[in-house]
C-alpha positions as CSV (number, residue, x, y, z in Angstrom):
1,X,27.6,-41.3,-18.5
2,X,29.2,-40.4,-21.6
3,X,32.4,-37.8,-22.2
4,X,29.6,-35.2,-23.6
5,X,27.1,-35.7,-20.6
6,X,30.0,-35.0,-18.2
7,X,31.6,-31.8,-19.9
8,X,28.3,-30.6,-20.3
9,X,28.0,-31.0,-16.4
10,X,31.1,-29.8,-15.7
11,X,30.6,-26.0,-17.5
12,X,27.2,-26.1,-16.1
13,X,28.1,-26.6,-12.7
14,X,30.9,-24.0,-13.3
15,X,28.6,-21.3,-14.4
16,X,25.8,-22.4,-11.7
17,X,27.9,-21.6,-8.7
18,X,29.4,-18.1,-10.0
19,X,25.6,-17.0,-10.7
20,X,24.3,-18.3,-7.5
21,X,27.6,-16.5,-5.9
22,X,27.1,-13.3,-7.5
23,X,23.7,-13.3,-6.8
24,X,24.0,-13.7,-3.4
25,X,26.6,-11.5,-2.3
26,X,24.5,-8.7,-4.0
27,X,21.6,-9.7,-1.6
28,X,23.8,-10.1,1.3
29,X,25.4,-6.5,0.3
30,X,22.4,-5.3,-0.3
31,X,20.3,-6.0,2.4
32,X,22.8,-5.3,5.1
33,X,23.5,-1.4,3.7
34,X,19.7,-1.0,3.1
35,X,18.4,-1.8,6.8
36,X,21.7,-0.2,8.2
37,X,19.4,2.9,9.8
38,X,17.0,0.2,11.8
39,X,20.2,-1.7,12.5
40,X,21.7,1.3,13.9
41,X,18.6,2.2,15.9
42,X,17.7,-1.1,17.3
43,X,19.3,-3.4,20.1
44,X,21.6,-5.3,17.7
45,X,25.0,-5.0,17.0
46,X,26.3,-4.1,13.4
47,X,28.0,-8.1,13.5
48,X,24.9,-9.2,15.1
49,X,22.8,-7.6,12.3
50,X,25.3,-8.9,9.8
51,X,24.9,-12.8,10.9
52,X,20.7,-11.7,10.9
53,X,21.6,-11.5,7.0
54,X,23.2,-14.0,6.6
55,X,20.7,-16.3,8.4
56,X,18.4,-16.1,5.0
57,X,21.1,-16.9,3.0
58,X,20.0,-20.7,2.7
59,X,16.2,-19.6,1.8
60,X,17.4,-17.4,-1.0
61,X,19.7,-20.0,-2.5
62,X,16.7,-22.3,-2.6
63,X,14.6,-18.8,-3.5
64,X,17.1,-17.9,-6.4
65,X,17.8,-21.7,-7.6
66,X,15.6,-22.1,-10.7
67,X,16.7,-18.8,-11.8
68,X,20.2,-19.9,-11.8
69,X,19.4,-23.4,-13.4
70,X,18.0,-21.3,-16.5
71,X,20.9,-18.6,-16.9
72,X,23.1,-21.3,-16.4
73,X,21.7,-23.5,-19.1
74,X,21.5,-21.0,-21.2
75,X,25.2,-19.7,-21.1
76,X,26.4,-23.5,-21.6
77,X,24.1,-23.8,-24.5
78,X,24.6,-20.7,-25.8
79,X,28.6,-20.8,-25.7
80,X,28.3,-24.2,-27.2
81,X,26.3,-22.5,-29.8
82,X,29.3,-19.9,-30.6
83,X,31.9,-22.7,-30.8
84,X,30.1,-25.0,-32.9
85,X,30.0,-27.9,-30.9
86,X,26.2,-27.9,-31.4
87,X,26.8,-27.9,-35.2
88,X,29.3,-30.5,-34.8
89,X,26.9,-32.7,-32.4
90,X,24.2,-32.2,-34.8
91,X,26.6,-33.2,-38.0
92,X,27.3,-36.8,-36.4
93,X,23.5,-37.7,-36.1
94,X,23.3,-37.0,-32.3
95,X,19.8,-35.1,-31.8
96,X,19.9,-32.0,-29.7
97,X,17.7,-34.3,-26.8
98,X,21.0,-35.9,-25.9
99,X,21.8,-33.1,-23.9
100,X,18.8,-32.3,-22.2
101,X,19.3,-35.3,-20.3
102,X,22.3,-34.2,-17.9
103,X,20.2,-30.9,-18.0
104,X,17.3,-33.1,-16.5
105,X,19.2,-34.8,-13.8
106,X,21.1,-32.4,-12.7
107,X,17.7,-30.3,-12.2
108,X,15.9,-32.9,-10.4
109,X,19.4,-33.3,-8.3
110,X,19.0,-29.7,-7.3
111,X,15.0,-30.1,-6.8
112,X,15.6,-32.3,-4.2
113,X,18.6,-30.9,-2.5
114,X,15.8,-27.7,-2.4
115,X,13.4,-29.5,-0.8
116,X,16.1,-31.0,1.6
117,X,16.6,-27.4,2.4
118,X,13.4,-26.8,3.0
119,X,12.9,-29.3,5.7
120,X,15.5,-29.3,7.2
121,X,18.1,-26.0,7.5
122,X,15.3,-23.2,6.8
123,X,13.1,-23.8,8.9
124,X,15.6,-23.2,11.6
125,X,16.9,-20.6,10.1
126,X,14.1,-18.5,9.4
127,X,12.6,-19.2,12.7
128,X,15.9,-16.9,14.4
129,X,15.3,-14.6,11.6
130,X,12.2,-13.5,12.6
131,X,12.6,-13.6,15.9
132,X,15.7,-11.2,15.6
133,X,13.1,-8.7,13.4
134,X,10.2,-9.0,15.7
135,X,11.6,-9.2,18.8
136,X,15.1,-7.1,19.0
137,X,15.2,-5.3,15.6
138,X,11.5,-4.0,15.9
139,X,11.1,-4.6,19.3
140,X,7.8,-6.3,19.5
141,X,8.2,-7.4,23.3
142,X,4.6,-7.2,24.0
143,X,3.3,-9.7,21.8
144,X,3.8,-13.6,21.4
145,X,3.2,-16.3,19.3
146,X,3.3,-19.8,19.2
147,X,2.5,-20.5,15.8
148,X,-1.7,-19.9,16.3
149,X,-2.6,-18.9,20.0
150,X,-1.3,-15.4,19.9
151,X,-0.9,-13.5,23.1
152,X,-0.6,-9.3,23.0
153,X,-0.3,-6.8,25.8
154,X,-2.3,-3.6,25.2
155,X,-2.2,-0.6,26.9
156,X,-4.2,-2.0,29.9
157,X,-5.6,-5.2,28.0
158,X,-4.0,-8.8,28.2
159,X,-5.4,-10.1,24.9
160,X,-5.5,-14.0,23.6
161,X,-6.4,-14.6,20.1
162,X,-6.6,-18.6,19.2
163,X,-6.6,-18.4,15.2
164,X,-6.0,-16.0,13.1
165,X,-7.3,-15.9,9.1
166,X,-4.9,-13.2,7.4
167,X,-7.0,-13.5,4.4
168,X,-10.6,-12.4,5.1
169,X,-8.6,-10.7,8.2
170,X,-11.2,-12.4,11.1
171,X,-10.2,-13.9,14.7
172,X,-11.5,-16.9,16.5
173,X,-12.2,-17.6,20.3
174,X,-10.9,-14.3,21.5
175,X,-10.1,-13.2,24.9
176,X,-9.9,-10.0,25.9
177,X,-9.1,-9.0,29.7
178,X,-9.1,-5.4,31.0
179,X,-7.0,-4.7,34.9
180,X,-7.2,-1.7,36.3
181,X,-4.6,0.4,38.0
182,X,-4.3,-2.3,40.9
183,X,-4.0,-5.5,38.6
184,X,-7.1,-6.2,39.7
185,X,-9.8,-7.4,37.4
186,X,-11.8,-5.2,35.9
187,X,-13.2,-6.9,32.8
188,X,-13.0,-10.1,30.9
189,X,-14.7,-9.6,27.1
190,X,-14.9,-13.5,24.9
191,X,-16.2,-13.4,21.7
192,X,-16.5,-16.4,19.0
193,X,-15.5,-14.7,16.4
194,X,-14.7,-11.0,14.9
195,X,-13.6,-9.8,11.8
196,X,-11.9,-5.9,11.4
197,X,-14.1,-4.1,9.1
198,X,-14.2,0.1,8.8
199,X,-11.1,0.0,10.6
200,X,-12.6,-1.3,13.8
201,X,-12.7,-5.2,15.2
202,X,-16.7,-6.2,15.1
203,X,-17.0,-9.3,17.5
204,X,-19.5,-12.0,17.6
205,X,-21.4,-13.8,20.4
206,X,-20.0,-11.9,23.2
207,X,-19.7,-12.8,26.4
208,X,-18.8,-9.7,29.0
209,X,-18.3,-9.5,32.3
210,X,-17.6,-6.3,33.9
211,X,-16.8,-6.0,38.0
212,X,-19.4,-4.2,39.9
213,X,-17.7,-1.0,41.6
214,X,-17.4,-1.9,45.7
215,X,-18.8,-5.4,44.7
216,X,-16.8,-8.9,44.7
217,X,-19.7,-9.7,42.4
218,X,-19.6,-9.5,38.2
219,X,-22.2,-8.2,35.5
220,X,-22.5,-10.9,32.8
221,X,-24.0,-9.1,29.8
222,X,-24.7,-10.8,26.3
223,X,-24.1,-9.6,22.7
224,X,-24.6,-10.7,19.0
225,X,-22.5,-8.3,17.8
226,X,-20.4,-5.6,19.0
227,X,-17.4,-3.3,18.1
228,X,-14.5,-3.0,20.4
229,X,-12.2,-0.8,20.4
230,X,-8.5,-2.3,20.0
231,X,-5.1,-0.9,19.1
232,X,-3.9,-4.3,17.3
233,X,-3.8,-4.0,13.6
234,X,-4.5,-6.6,11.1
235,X,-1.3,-5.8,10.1
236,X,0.4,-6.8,13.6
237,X,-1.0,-10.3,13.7
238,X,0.5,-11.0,10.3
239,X,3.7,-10.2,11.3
240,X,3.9,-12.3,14.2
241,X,2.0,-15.3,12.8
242,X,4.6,-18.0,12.0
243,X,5.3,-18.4,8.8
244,X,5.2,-21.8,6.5
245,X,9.0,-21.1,5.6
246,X,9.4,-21.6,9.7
247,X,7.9,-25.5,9.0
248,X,9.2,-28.2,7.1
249,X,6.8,-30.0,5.2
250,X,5.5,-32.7,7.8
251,X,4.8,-30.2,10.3
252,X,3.2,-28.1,8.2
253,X,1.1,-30.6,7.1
254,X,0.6,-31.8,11.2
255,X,-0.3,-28.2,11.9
256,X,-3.2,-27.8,8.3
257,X,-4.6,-31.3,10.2
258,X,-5.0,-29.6,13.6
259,X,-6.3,-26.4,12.4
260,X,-9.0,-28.1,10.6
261,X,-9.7,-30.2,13.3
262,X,-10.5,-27.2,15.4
263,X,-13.0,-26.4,12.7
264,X,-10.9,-23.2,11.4
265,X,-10.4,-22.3,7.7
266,X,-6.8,-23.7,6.7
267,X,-6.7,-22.8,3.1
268,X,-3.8,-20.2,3.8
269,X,-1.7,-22.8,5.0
270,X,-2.8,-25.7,2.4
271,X,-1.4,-23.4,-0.2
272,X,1.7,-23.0,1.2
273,X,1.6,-26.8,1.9
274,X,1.2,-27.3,-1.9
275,X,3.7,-24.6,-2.9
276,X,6.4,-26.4,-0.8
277,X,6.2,-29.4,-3.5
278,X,5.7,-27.4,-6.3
279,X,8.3,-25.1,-6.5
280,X,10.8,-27.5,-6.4
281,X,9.6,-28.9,-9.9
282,X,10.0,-25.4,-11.3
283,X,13.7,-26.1,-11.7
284,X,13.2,-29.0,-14.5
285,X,11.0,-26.5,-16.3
286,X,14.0,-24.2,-16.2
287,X,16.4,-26.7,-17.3
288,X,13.6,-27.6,-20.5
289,X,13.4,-23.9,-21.3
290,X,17.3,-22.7,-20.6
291,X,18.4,-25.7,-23.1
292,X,15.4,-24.6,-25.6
293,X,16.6,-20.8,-25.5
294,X,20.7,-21.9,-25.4
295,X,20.4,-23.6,-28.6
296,X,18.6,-21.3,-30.9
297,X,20.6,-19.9,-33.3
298,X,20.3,-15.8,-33.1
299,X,22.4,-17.1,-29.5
300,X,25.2,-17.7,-31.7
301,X,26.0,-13.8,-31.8
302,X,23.8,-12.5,-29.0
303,X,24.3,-14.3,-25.7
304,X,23.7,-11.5,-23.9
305,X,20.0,-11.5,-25.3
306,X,19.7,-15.1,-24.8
307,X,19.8,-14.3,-21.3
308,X,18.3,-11.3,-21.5
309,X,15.1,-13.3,-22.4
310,X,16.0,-16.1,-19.8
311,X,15.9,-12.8,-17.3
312,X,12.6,-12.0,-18.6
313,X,11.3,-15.8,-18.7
314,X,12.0,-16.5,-14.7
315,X,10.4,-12.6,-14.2
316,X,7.3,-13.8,-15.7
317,X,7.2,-17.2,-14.1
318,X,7.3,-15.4,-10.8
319,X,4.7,-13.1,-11.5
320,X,2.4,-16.0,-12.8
321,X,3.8,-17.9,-9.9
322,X,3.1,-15.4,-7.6
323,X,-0.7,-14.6,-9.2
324,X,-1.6,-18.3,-8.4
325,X,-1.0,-18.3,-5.0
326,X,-2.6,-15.6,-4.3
327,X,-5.9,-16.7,-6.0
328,X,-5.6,-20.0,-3.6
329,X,-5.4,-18.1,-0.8
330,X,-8.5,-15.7,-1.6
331,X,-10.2,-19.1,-2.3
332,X,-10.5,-18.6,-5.6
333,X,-8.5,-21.4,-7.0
334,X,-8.1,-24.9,-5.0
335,X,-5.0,-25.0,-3.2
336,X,-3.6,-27.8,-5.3
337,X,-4.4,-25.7,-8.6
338,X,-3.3,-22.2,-7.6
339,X,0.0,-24.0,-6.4
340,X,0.3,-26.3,-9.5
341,X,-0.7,-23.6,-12.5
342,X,2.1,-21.6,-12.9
343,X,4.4,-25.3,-13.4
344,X,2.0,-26.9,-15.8
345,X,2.2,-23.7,-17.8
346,X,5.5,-23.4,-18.0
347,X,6.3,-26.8,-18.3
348,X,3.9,-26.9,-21.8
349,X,5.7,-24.0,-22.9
350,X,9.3,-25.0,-22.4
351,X,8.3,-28.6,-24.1
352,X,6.8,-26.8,-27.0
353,X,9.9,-24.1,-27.2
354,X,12.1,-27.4,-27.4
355,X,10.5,-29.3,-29.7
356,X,10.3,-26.0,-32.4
357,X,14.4,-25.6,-31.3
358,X,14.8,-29.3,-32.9
């Protein structure tokens, strides 16, 4: 590694860490003051509530990575732009491409320290995080997950639900199980599937058994269809699914194979499974374009709009980003596509940008 290669780290690693500081200490500040009224009016404690904050700390620093990699670049470039040291570099035959090679590595450094992240420390993290919202924040006592048999307590109902599609908003093998004032038995309702539609649940091959008053004995009735009347929202079972960010990457993957193997529709979570590869490789497109932007010369005299438009770069990769995903997960795009779109884009454009700086 040359003298150049490691000055150029060092100012980029300088200016890295104060963004990613900044940044997060306006979320943590943030965050706290804005949920301080359901802190207040919840079971937690105000030190409590601030260690629930800081719990997502490590999936925003993996969140707000590739944003700093660019604004970073870009300030390095840019102040080597103002000092002439680009002029200089360029005067002694030395292409521009000679430093967009510590800009690549130290990218694919952080890339994979991302995905450490993500297999390892959130997963953990995350999971306490939304069991402190769900369960003492919220106060969701009467319903539990584990991950997709999902158990609620309603009014009167014991309810067991053993996949759940957030997309199309359906249920699969559903058990629903009435006592009466007595904990006896009164009813016991299982259906194939169901779907909320109109705001009401509409079931599918039914099964209903309903005790006969003064009787040990049961009615057994059969239905094709049926609505039932249920005070769980879609909305509910979203909340308390667990979430890909709970899973590293191997057990996500273990859980798509099992859910498939049950015959249910996985696409939700083969998304996700996609996305946890590809949004680590965002960060070398951020490098590509941060360097591209750094060295033009209006950044010369205007740093602040070079990063300005690095701002408004990483806004509309998130957007596009975002867009994707949600396209795989209405089925719309492949999950290897909607996950992989918004990096080849990008990763085109930020070659092109380079190749017009030079």
């Amino acid at each position: 590694m040359t003298c150049l290669h490691k000055y150029w780290l060092k100012e980029f690693a300088k200016f890295f860490f104060i963004i990613q500081l900044v940044i997060l200490v306006l979320f943590v500040f943030i965050d706290y003051l804005s949920r301080m009224e359901r802190f207040l009016n919840s079971d937690i404690t105000l030190v409590g509530a601030l260690g629930y904050v800081l719990l997502k700390v490590p999936f925003m620093f993996v969140q707000l990575t590739p944003a700093s990699i660019l604004l970073a670049t870009i300030t390095v470039f840019g102040l080597m732009n103002r000092n002439n040291e680009l002029l200089a570099i360029r005067s002694s035959g030395i292409s521009i491409y000679f430093f967009v090679k510590p800009a690549i590595l130290v990218s694919v450094m952080l890339a994979l320290l991302m995905f450490f992240f993500g297999e390892t420390l959130i997963p953990i993290s995350m999971a306490r995080v939304n069991y402190l919202k769900y369960q003492v924040i919220q106060k969701k006592h009467n319903i539990l997950s584990a991950r997709k048999d999902i158990w609620i307590k309603s009014e009167n109902k014991m309810i067991h639900i053993n996949f759940y599609d957030p997309v199309h908003q359906a249920v699969a093998d559903i058990t629903i199980t009435s006592l009466n004032k007595n904990f006896g038995l009164e009813s016991r309702i299982d259906a194939q599937k169901g779907v909320f539609k109109d705001g009401k649940w509409l079931f599918e091959n039914i099964i209903e058994q309903i005790h006969a008053k003064n009787s040990m004995e049961y009615d057994v009735k059969l239905s094709d269809k049926k609505t039932i009347p249920l005070a769980v929202q879609p909305e509910d079972l979203v909340e308390i699914l667990k979430k890909s960010d709970e899973m590293s990457f191997s057990e996500l993957k273990k859980y798509v194979g099992k859910v498939e193997a049950e015959g249910y529709d996985a696409t939700t979570y083969k998304v996700d499974l996609n996305a946890k590869i590809a949004f680590p490789f965002i960060c070398i497109i951020m490098a590509l374009t941060g360097a591209a932007t750094g060295m033009r010369s209006f950044v010369k005299n205007n740093i602040p709009v070079a990063i300005a438009i690095g701002v408004v770069i990483a806004f509309m990769y998130w957007i596009m980003y975002g867009f994707c995903l949600s396209l795989g997960y209405g089925t719309i795009l492949p999950p290897v596509i909607s996950a992989w779109t918004a990096n080849l884009f990008f990763l085109c454009l930020g070659i092109l940008y380079l190749i017009n700086t030079e």
